[in-house]
C-alpha positions, 0 to 999 in steps of 0.5 A: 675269292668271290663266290657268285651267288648265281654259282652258288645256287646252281650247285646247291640245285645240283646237289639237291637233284643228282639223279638216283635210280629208280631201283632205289626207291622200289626197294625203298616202298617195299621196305617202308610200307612193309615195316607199318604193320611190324611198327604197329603191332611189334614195335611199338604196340603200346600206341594201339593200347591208347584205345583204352586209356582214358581220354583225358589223359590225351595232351594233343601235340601241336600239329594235332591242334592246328588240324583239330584231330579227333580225340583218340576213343577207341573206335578212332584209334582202332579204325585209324590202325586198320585203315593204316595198316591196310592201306600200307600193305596195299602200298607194299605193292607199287600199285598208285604209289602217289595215292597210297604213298601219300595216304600211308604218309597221312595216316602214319603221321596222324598214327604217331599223334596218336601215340606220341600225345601222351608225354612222349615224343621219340625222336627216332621217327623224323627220318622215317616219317620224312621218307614217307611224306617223299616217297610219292612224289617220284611215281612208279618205280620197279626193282634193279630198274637203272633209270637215273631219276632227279625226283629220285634223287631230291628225295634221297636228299630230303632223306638224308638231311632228315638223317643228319638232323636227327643226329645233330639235333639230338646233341643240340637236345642234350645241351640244351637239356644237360647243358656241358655237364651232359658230357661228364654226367652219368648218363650212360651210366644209368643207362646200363644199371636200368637196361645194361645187357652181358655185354655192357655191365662190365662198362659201369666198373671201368673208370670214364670209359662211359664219360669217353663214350658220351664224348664220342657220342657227341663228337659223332652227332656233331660231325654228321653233317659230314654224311651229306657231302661223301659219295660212293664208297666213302658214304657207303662205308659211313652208312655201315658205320652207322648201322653198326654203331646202331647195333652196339647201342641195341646189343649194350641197351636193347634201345634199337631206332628202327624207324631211323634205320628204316630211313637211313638205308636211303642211303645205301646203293638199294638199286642193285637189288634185283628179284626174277622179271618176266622174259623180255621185262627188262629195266631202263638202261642207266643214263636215262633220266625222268 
């Protein structure tokens, strides 16, 4: 059976922009913006500390170097916060979404250079720095607003093949890293004796229940690729599995990915959410596309 490369690309189109609701994306900037300030000042507060720490310790990543960024002193690196943290809130409110967006994308990304130039690099950021970099490009957007859009819709796509990549790649990493052996080593293992809680010391006493769980670990990571191609229901309930997963590894490890998260809720039928609107203020009947 032939496969006519001019099909082939119209449905690789189709996929890329199956329109999606606007309401999604509402909800979307709310979240996303409004989770800047609790990454900066909660999550990860050790980034606003590289104010004090001696410049020359400062190992700039790539992109850094490619746009020739400021060193991070300490007024760089507290004037980037406040410009970011403002500006992120001020997104938070559907106002200019393509100026703001954008400068929240801007600033965050220079944030996480910022705090990632340092020997560390977290992999929990690609999905959500990818929301953010999208996001502008739909324009305005209100809450439980129906309107199907396929800007909407290619940015939901952007977000999830980020998701998935994030996932595979990370067993890549662990092949490339550990090699086979990853799958029998005592990864987990040292994982539970340096950070185990109540509910995962017990695990370490069990013979290759660890080794199983690395195992179904990879298996996982390897089969994400899955969650691009499910619809309605079926990646609903995948997404739910995955946000549990998320919640077992933080309840045994106290490793929560919550950026990662941030980006995975892309995927969740967002759109149904409603907050009051104004008598006579009412959403675009669904069908209609921008």
């Amino acid at each position: 059976m032939t496969v006519h490369p001019g099909n082939l690309m119209n449905g690789v189109e189709r996929w890329f922009f199956t329109p999606v609701a606007l309401g999604r994306i509402a909800v979307l900037r709310t979240l996303a913006y409004l989770f800047v300030p609790l990454d900066v000042f909660l999550i990860t507060p050790w980034a606003l500390a590289h104010r004090d720490v001696p410049v020359a310790l400062y190992q700039p990543l790539r992109i850094a170097r490619v746009f020739a960024l400021p060193e991070p002193t300490h007024a760089v690196v507290v004037g980037l916060c406040v410009a970011l943290v403002v500006t992120a809130l001020a997104a938070a409110t559907g106002r200019a979404p393509r100026l703001l967006g954008t400068l929240v994308a801007v600033l965050y990304l220079a944030w996480m250079l910022v705090a990632m130039s340092y020997g560390k690099v977290d992999h929990d950021r690609v999905g959500y720095l990818v929301l953010l970099a999208v996001l502008p490009t739909v324009g305005r957007a209100r809450w439980g607003d129906r309107t199907l859009s396929e800007r909407a819709g290619w940015t939901i796509r952007a977000v999830a093949i980020a998701v998935v990549c994030t996932y595979f790649l990370a067993a890549w990493a662990k092949f490339r890293f550990g090699g086979v052996d990853w799958l029998t080593g005592a990864t987990y293992t040292k994982a539970v004796l340096r950070r185990g809680t109540i509910l995962s010391d017990w695990t370490v006493h069990v013979p290759y229940l660890l080794v199983l769980a690395q195992i179904g670990t990879i298996v996982f990571e390897l089969c994400s690729p899955v969650l691009l191609f499910l619809r309605g229901r079926w990646q609903l309930r995948a997404v739910l599995f995955l946000f549990a997963f998320h919640a077992m590894v933080y309840a045994a490890l106290t490793i929560a990915f919550w950026p990662h998260l941030i980006a995975l809720t892309a995927l969740l039928p967002l759109e149904r959410l409603r907050v009051p609107t104004r008598r006579g203020d009412r959403a675009q009947p669904a069908g209609e596309r921008t």
